[in-house]
C-alpha positions as CSV (number, residue, x, y, z in Angstrom):
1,X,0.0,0.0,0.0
2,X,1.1,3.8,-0.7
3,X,-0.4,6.6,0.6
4,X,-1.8,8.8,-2.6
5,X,-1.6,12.5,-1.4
6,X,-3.5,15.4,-3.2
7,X,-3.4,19.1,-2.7
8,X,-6.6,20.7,-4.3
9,X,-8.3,23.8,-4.0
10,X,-11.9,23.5,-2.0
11,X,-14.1,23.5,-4.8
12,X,-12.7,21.1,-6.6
13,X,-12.2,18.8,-3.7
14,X,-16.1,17.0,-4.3
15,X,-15.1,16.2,-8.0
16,X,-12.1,14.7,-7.1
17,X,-13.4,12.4,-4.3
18,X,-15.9,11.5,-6.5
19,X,-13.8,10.8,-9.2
20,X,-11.4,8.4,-6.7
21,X,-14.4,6.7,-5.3
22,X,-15.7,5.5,-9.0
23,X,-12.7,3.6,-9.6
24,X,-12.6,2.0,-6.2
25,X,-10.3,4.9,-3.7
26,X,-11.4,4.7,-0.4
27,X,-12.7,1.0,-0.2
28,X,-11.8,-0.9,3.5
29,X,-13.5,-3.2,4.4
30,X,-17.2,-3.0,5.0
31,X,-16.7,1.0,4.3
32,X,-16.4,3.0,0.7
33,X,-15.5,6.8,0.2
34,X,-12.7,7.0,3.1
35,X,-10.5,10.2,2.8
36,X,-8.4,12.5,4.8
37,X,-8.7,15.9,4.4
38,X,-7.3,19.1,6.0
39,X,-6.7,22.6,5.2
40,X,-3.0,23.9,4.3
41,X,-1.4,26.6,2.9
42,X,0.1,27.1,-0.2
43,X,2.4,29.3,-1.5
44,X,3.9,29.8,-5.3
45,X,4.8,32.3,-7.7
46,X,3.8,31.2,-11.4
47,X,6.5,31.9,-13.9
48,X,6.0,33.4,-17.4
49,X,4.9,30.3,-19.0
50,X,2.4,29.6,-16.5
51,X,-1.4,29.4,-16.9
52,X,-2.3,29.9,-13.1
53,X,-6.2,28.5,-12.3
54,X,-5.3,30.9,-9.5
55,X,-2.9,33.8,-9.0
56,X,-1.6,35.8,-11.2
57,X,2.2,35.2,-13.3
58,X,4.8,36.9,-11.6
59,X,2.8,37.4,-8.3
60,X,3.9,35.2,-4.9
61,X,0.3,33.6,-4.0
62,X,-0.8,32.1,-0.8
63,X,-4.2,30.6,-0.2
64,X,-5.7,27.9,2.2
65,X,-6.0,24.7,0.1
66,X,-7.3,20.9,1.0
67,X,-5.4,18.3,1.4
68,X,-6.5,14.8,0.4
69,X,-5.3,11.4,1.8
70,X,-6.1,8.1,0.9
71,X,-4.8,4.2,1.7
72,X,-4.2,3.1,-2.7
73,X,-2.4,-0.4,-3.6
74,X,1.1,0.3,-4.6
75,X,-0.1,-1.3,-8.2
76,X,-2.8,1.1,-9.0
77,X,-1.5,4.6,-7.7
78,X,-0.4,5.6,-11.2
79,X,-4.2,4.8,-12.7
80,X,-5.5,6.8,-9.7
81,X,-2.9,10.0,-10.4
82,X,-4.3,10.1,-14.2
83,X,-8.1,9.9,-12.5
84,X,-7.1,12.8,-10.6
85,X,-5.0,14.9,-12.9
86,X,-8.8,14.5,-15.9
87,X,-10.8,16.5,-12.8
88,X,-7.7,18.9,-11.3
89,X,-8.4,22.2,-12.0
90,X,-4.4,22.7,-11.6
91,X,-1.9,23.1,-14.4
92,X,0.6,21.0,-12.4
93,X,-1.3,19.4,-9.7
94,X,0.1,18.9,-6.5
95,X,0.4,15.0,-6.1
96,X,2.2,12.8,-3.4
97,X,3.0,9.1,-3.2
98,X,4.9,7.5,0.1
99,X,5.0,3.6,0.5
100,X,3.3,3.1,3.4
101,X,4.5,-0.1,6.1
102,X,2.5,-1.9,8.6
103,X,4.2,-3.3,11.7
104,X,3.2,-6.8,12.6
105,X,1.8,-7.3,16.2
């Protein structure tokens, strides 16, 4: 398992989770659409070949974003970055992957 990270702004956070949750993100168990989510801040100044969804070229932004968690197998993240990246509003979108381990009791 890997731990699929997303940074998203608010409004498109909905269309993304739903979007996950079609192709089976956030399945355990007896449960279906599980997420984390949290506010952060972003900051980032887009360059001169940028096409900002927010913010404008040349101008250091900083806004409250969400950031999405979810539990993927380490065989299916890539297919669940390319779900994400057809509803991301972004340019460039935010994505994390870390390989996740599970201590035995």
């Amino acid at each position: 398992m890997v731990k699929l990270i997303i940074y998203t702004p608010p409004e498109a956070e909905e269309r993304i989770l739903r979007a996950l949750a079609n192709v089976g993100v956030g399945t355990s168990g007896n449960y279906e659409c599980w997420a984390i989510g949290f506010d952060v801040t972003e900051q980032f100044r887009p360059t001169s070949k940028a096409q900002p969804f927010e913010g404008s070229v040349g101008a250091l932004s900083r806004q409250t974003n969400r950031r999405l968690e979810f539990h993927v197998p380490q065989s299916k993240y890539l297919e669940y970055i390319e779900v994400v990246r057809e509803v991301h509003p972004y340019e460039t979108p935010a994505i994390e992957v870390i390989p996740l381990l599970y201590p035995t009791l």
